[in-house]
C-alpha positions as CSV (number, residue, x, y, z in Angstrom):
1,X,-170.8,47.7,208.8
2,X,-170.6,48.6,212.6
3,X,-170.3,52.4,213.3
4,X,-167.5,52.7,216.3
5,X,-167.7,53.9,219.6
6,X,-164.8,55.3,221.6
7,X,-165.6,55.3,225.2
8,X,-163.2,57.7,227.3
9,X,-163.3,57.0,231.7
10,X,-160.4,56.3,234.1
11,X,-162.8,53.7,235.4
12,X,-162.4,50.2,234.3
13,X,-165.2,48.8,236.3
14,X,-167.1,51.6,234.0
15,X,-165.4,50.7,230.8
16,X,-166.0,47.0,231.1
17,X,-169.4,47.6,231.9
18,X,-170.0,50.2,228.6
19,X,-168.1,48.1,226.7
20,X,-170.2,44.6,227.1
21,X,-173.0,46.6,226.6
22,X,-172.2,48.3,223.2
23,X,-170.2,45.9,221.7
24,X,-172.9,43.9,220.5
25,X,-173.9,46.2,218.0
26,X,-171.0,48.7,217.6
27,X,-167.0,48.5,217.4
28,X,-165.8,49.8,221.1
29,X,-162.6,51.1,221.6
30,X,-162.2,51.4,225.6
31,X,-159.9,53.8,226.6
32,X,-158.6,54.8,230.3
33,X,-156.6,58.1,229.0
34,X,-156.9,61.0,227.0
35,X,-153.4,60.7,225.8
36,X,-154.4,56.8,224.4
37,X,-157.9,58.5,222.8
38,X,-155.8,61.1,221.2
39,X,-153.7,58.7,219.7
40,X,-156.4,56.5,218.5
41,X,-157.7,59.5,216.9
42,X,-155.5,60.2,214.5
43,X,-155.7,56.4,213.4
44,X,-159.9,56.1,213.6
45,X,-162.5,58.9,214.1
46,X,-165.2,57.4,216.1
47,X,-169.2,58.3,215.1
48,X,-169.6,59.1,218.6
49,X,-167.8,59.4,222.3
50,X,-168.3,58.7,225.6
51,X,-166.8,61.1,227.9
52,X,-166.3,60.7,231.5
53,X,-166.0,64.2,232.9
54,X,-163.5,63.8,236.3
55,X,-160.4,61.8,234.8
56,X,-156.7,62.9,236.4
57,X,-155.0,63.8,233.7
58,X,-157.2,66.4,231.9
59,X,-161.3,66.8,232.8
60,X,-163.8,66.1,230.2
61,X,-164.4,69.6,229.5
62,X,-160.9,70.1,228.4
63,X,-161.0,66.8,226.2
64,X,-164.0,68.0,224.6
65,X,-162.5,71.5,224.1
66,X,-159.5,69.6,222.7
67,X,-161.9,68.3,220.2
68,X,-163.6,71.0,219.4
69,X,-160.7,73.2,218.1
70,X,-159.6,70.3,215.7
71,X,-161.4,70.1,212.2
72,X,-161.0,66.9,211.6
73,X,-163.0,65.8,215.6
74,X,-165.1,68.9,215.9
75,X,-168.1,67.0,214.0
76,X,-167.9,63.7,216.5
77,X,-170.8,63.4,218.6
78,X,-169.7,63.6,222.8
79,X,-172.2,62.1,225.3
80,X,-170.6,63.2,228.6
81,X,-170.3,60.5,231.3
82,X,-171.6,62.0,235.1
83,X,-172.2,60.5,239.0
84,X,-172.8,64.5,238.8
85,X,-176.8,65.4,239.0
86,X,-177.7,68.8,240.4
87,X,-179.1,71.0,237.9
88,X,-176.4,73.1,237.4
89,X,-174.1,70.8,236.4
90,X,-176.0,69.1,233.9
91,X,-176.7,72.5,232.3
92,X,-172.7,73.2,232.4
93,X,-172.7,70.5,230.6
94,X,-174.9,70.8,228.0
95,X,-173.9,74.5,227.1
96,X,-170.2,73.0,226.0
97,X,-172.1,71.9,223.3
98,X,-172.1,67.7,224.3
99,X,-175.3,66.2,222.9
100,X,-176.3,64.6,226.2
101,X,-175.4,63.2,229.5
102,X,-176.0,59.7,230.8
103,X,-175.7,59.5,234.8
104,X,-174.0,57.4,236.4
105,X,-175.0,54.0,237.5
106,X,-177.6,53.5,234.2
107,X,-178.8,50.8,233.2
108,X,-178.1,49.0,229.9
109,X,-181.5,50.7,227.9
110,X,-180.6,53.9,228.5
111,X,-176.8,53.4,227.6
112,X,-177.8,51.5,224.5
113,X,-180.7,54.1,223.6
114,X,-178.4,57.6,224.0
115,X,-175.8,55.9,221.9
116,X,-178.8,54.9,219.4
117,X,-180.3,58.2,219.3
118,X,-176.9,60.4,218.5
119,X,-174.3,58.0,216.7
120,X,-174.3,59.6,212.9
């Protein structure tokens, strides 16, 4: 059975692109919102996320924050989603407690290998 991947980003041109990549080998649910992942949430608790950081409507931090005060999400495996790469930034993002970054552009390898190498 396929493990399933939610992937989080206000970017379509990004969704499509993680989406055709993953779906292959895992059940994708593309989402542009954090209200829409939410909702899918209480429905289906992905084995891991994708998580853009700079959405409009609430930052990754806050969604993974969100996440982290909820029993039932608190276990899910985040991989945060960055065009951001100075050092400091990565390490921000690390320290939330996300189990890695992938920066933006990648290429399919290392989309397919983070998701690989974390998904429970």
């Amino acid at each position: 059975m396929k493990k399933t991947v939610f992937i989080l980003d206000d970017s379509l041109t990004n969704l499509t692109k993680a989406e055709q990549i993953l779906s292959p080998r895992y059940n994708v649910l593309a989402l542009e919102t954090a209200a829409q992942m939410f909702e899918m949430l209480d429905k289906t608790v992905p084995n891991l996320i994708l998580l853009d950081i700079e959405m409009p409507e609430m930052d990754g931090f806050e969604v993974f924050a969100k996440l982290e005060a909820n029993e039932d999400w608190k276990d899910i495996p985040v991989v945060y989603f960055t065009a951001h790469t100075k050092e400091e930034y990565i390490s921000q993002c690390l320290e939330t407690g996300a189990c890695d970054i992938v920066i933006k552009p990648y290429d399919d390898e290392t989309i397919l290998n983070t998701v690989r190498t974390h998904i429970a």
